[in-house]
ROMARVEX-830803 format. One record per atom (N, C-alpha, C, O, CB): x, y, z; atom name; residue number from 0. Coordinates in nm, 2 decimals, m for minus. Last residue first. Glycine has a CB too. Layout:
<atoms>
ATOM       xx       yy       zz   atomo   num
ATOM        X        Y        Z      CA   NUM
...
</atoms>
This chain:
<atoms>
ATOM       xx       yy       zz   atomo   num
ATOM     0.87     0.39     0.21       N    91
ATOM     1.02     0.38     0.11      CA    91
ATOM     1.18     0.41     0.17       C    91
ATOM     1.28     0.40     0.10       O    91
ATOM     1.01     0.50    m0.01      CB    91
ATOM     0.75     0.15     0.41       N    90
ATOM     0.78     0.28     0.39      CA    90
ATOM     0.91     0.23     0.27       C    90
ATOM     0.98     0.14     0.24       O    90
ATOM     0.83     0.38     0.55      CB    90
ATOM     0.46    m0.04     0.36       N    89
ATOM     0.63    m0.07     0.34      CA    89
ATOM     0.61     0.09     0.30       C    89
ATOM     0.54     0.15     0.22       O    89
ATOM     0.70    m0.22     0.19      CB    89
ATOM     0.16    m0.23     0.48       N    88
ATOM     0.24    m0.11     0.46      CA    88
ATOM     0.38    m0.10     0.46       C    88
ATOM     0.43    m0.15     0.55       O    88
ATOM     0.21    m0.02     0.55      CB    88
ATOM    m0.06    m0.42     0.49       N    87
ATOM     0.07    m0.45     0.52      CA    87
ATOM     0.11    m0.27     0.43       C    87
ATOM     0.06    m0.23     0.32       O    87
ATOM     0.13    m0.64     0.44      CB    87
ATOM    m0.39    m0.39     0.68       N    86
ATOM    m0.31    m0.37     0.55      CA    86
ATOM    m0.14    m0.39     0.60       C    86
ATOM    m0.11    m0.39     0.72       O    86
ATOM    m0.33    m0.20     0.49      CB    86
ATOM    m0.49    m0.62     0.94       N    85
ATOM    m0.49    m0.48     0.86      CA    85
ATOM    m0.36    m0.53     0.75       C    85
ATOM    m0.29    m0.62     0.74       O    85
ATOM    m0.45    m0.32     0.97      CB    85
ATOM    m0.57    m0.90     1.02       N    84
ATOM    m0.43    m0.84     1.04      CA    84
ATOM    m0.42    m0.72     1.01       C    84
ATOM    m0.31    m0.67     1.05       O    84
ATOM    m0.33    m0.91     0.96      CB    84
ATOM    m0.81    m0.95     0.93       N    83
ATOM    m0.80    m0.94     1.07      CA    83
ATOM    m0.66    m0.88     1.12       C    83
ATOM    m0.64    m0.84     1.23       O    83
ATOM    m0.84    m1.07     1.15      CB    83
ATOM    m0.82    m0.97     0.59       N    82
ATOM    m0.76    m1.03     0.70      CA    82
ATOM    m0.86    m0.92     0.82       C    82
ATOM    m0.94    m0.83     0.80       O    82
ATOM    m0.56    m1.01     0.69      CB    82
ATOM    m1.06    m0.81     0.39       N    81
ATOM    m0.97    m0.93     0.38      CA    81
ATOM    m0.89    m1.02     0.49       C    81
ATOM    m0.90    m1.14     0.47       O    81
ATOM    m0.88    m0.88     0.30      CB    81
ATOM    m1.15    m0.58     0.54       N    80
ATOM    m1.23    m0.71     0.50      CA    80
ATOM    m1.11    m0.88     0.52       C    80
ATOM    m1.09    m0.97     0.59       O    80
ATOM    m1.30    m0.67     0.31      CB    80
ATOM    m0.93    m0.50     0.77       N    79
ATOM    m0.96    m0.47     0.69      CA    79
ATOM    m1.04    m0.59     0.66       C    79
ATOM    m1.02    m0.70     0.72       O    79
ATOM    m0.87    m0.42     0.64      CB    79
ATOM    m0.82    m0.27     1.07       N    78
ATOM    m0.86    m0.42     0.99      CA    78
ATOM    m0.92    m0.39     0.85       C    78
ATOM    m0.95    m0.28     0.82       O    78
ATOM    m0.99    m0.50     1.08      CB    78
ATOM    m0.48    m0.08     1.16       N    77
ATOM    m0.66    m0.11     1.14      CA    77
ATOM    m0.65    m0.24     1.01       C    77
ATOM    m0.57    m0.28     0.92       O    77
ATOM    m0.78     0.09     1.05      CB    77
ATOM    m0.22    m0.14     1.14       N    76
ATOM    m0.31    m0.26     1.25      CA    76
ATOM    m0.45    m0.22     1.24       C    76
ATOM    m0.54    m0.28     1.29       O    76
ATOM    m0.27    m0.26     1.44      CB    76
ATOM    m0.16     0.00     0.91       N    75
ATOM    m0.12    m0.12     0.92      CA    75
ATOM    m0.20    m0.22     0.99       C    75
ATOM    m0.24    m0.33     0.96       O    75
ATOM     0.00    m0.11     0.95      CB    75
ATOM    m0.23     0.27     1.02       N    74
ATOM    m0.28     0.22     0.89      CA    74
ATOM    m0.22     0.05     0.94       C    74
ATOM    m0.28     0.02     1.05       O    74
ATOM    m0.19     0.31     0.72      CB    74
ATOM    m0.01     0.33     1.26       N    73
ATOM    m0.21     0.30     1.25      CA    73
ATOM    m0.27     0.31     1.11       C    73
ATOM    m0.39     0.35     1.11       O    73
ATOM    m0.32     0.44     1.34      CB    73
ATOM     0.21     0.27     1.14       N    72
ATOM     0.15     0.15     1.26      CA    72
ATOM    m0.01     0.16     1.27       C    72
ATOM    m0.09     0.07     1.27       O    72
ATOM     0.22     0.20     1.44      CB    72
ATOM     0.30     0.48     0.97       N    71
ATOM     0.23     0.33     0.90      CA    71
ATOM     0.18     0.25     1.02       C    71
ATOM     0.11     0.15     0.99       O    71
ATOM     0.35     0.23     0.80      CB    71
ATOM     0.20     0.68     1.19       N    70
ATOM     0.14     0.68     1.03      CA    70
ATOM     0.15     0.53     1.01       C    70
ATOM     0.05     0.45     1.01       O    70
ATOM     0.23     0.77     0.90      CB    70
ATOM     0.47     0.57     1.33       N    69
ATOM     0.36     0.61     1.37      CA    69
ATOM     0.22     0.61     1.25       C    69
ATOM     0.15     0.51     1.25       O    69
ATOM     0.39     0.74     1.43      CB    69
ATOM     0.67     0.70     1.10       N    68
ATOM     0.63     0.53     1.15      CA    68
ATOM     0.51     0.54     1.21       C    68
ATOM     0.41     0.51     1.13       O    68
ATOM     0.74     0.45     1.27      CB    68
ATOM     0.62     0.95     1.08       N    67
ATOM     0.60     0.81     0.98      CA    67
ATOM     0.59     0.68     1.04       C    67
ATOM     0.51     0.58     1.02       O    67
ATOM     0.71     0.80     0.89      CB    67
ATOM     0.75     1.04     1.33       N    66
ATOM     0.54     1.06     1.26      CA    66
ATOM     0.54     0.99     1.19       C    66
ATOM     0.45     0.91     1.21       O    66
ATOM     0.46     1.19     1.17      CB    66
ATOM     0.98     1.00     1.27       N    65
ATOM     0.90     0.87     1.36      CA    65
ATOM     0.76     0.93     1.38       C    65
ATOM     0.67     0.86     1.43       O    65
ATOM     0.96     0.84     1.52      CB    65
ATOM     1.06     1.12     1.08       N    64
ATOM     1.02     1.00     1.07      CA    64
ATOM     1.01     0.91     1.16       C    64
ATOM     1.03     0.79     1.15       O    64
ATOM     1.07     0.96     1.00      CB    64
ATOM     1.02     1.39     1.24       N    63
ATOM     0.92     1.36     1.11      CA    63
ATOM     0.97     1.20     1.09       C    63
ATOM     0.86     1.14     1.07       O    63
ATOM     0.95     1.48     0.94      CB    63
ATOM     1.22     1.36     1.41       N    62
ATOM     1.09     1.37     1.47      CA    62
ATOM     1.02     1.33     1.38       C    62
ATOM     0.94     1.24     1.40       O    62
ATOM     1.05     1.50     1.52      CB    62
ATOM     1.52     1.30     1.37       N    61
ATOM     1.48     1.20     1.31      CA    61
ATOM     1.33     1.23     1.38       C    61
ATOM     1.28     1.12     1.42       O    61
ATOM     1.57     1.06     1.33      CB    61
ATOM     1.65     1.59     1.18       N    60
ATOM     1.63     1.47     1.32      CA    60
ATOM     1.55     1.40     1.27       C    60
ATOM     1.50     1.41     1.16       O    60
ATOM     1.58     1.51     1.46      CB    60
ATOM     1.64     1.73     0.96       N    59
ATOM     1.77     1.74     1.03      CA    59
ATOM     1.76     1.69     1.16       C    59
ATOM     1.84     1.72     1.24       O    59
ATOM     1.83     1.87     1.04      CB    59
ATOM     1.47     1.70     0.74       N    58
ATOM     1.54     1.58     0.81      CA    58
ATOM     1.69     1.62     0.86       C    58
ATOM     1.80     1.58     0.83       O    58
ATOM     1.56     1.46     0.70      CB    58
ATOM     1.27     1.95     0.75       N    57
ATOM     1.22     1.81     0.83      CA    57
ATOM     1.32     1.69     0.87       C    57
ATOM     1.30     1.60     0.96       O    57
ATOM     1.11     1.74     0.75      CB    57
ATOM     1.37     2.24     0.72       N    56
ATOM     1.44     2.13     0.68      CA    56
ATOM     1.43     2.01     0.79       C    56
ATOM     1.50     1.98     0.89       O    56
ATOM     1.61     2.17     0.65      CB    56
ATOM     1.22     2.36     0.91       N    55
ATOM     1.22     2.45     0.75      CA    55
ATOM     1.26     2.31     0.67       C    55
ATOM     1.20     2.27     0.57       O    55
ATOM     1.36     2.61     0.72      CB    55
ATOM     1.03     2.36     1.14       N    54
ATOM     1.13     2.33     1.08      CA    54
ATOM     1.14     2.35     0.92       C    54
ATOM     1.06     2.36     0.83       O    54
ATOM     1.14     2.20     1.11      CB    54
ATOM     0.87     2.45     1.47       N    53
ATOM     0.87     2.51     1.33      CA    53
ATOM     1.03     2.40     1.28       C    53
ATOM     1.12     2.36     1.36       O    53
ATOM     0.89     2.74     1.33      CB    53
ATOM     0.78     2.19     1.76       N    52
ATOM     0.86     2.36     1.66      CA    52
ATOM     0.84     2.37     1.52       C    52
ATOM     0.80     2.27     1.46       O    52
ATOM     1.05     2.38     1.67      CB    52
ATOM     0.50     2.04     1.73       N    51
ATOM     0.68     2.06     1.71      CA    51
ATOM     0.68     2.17     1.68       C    51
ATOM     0.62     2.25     1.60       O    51
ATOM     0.76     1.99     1.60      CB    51
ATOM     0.20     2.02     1.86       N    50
ATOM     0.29     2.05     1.75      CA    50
ATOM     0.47     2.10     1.80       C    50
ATOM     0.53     2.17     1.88       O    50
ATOM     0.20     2.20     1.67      CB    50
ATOM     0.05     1.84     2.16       N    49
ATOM     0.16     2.00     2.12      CA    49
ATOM     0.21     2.00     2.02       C    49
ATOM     0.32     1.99     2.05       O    49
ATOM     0.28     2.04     2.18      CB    49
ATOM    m0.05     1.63     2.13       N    48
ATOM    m0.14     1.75     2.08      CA    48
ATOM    m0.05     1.84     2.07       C    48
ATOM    m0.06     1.93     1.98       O    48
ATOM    m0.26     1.80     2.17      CB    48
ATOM     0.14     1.33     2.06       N    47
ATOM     0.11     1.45     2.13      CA    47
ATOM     0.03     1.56     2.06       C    47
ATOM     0.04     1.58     1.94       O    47
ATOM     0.23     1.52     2.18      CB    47
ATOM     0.30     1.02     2.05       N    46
ATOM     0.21     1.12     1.99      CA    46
ATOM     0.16     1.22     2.09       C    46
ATOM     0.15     1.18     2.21       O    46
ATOM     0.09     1.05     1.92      CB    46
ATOM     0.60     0.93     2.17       N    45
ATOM     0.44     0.96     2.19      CA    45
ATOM     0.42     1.02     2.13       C    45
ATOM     0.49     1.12     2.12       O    45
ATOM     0.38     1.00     2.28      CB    45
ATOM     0.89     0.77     2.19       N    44
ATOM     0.82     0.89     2.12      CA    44
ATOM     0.66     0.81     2.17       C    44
ATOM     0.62     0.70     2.19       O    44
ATOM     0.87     0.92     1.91      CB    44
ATOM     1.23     0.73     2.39       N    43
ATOM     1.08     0.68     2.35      CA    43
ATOM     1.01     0.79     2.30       C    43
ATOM     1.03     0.90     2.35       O    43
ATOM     1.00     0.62     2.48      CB    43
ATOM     1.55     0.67     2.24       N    42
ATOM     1.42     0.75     2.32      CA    42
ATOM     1.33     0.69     2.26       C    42
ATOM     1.31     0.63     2.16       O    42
ATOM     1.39     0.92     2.30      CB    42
ATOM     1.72     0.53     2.12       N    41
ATOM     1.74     0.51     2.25      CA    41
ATOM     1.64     0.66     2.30       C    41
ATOM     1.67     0.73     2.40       O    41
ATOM     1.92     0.50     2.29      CB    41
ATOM     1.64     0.50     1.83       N    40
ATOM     1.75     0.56     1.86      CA    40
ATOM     1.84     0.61     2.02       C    40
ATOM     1.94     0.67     2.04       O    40
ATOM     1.72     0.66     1.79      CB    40
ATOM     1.31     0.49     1.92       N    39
ATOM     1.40     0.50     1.81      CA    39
ATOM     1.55     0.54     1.87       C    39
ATOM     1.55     0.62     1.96       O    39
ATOM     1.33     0.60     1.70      CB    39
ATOM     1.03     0.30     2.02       N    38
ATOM     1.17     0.30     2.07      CA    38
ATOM     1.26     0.35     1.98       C    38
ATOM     1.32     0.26     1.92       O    38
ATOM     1.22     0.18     2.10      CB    38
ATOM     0.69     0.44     2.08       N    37
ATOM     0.83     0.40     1.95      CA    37
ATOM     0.92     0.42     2.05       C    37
ATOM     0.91     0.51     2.14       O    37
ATOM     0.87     0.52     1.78      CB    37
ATOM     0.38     0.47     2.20       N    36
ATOM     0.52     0.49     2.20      CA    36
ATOM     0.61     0.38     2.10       C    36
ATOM     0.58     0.27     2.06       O    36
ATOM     0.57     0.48     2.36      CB    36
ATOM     0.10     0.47     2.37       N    35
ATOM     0.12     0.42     2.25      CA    35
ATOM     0.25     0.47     2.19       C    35
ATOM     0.21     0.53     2.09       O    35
ATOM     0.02     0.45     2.16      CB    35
ATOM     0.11     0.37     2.70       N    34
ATOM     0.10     0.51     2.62      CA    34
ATOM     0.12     0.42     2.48       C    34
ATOM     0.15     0.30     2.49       O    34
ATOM     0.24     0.66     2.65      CB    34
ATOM     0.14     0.25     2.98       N    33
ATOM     0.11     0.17     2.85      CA    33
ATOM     0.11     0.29     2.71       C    33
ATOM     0.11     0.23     2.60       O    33
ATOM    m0.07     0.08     2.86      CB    33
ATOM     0.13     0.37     3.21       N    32
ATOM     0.04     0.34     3.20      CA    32
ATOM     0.01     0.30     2.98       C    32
ATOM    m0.08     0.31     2.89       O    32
ATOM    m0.04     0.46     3.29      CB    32
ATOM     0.48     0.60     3.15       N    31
ATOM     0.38     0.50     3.22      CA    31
ATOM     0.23     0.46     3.15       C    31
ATOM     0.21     0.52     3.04       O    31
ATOM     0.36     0.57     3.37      CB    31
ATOM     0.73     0.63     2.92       N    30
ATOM     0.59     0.65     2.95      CA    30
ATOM     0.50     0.57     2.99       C    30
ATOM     0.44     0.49     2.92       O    30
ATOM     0.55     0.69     2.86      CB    30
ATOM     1.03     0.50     2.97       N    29
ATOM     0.95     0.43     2.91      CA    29
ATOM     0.80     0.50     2.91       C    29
ATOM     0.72     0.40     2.91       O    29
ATOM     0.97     0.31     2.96      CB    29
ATOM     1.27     0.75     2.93       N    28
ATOM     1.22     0.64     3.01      CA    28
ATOM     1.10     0.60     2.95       C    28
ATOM     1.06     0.68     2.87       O    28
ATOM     1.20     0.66     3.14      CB    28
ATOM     1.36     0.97     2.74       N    27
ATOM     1.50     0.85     2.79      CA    27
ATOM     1.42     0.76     2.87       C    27
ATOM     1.49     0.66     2.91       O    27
ATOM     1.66     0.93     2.92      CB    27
ATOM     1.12     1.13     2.55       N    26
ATOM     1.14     1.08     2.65      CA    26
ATOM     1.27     0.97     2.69       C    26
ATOM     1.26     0.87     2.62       O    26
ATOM     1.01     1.03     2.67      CB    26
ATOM     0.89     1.31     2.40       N    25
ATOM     1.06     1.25     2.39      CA    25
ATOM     1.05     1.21     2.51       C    25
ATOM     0.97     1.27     2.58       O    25
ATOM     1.20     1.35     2.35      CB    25
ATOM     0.59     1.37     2.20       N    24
ATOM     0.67     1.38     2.33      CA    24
ATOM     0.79     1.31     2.29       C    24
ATOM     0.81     1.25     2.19       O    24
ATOM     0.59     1.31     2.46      CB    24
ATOM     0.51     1.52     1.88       N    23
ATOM     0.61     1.43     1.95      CA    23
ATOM     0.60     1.48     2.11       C    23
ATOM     0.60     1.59     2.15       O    23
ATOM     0.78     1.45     1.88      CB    23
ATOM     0.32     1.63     1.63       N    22
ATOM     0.37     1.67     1.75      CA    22
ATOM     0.45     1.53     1.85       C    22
ATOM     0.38     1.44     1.87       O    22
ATOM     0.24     1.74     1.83      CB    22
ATOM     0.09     1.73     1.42       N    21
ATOM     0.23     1.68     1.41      CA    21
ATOM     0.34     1.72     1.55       C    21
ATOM     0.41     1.82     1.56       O    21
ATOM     0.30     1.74     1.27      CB    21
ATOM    m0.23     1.61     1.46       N    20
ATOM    m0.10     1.69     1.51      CA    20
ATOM     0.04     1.65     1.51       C    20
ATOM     0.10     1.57     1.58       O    20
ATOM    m0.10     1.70     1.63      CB    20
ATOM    m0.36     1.48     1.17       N    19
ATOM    m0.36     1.46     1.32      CA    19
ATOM    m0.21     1.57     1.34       C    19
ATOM    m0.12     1.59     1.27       O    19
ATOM    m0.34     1.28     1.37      CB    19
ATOM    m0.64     1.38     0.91       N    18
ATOM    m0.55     1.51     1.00      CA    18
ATOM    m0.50     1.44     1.14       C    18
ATOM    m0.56     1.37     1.20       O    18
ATOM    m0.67     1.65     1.05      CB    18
ATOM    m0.75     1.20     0.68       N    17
ATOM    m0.68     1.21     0.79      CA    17
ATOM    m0.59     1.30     0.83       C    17
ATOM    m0.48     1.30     0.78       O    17
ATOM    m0.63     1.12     0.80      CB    17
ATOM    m0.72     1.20     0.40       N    16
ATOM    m0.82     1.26     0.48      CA    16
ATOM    m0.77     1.30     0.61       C    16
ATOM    m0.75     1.42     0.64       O    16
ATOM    m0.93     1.17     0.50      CB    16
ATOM    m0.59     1.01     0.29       N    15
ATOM    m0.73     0.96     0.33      CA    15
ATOM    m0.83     1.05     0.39       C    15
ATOM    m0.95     1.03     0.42       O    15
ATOM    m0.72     0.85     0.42      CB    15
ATOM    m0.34     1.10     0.29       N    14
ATOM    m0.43     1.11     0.17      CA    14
ATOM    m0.57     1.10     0.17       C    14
ATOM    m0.65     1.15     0.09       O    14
ATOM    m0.40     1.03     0.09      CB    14
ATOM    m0.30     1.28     0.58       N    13
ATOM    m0.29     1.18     0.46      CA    13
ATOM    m0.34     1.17     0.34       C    13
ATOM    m0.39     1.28     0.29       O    13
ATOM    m0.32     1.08     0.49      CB    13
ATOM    m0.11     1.55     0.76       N    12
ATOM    m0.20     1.47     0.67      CA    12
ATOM    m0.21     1.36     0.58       C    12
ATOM    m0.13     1.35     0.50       O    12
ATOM    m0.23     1.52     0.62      CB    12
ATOM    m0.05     1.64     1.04       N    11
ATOM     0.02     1.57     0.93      CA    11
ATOM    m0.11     1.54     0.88       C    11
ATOM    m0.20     1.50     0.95       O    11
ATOM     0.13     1.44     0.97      CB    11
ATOM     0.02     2.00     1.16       N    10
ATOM    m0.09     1.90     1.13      CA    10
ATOM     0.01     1.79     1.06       C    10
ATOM     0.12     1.82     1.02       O    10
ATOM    m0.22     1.95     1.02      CB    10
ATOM     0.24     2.19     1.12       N     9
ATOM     0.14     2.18     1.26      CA     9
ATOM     0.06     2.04     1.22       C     9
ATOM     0.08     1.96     1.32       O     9
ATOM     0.00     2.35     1.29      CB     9
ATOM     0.41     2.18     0.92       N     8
ATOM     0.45     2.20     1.08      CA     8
ATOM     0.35     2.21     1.18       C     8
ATOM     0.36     2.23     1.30       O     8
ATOM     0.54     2.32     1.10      CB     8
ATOM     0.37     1.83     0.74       N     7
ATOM     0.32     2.00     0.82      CA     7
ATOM     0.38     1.98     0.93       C     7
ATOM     0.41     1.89     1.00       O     7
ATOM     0.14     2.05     0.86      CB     7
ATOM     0.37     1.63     0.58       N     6
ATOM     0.40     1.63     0.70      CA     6
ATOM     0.45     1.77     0.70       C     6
ATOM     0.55     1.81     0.65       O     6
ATOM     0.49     1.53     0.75      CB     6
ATOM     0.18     1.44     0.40       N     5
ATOM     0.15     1.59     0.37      CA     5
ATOM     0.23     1.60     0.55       C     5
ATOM     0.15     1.59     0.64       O     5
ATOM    m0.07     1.66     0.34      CB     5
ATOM     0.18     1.14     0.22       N     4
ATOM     0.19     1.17     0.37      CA     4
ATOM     0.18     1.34     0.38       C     4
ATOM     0.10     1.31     0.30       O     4
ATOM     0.34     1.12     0.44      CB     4
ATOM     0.01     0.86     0.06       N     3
ATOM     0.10     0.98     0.05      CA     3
ATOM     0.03     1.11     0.20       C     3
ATOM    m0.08     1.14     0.25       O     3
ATOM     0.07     1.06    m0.14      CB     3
ATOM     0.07     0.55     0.05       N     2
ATOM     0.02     0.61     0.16      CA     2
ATOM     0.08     0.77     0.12       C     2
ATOM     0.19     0.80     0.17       O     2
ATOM     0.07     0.53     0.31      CB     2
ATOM     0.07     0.20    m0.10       N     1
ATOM     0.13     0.35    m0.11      CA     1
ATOM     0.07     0.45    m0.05       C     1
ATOM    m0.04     0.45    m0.10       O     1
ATOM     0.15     0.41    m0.23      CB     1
ATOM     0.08    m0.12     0.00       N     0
ATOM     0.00     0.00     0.00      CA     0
ATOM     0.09     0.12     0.00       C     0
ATOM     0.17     0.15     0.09       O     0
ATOM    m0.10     0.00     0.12      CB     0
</atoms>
């Protein structure tokens, strides 16, 4: 599945429509009570309502591609007719 991504400094968008806040928590410890979090690069990330700072040049860290990952984790585990597994999603 090809997934085109619109990653704003305030919103990320999909193709589907889908709006959500382009915003990260960071964290060196694991966010209590189960949070929905990525291990990248030895921090843990959360989705968050606070938008990121402003960036002019998105790959001078690695915050916009762990909105991506994030992006393909909730495309990937919603269901779909065909399986109970959701769509299989491959970033480029």
């Amino acid at each position: 599945m090809l997934i085109a991504i619109d990653h704003g400094n305030i919103t990320c968008v999909l193709s589907s429509g889908k709006v959500f806040t382009s915003g990260l928590a960071e964290s060196d410890i694991r966010p209590p009570f189960g949070a929905d979090t990525i291990y990248f690069n030895g921090k843990y990330y959360a989705l968050s309502e606070k938008r990121s700072p402003y960036l002019r040049d998105k790959t001078v860290d690695e915050r916009f591609f762990v909105l991506t990952v994030f992006v393909k984790r909730k495309i990937q585990f919603r269901g779909t007719k065909k399986s109970s597994g959701g769509q299989r999603v491959k970033l480029g």
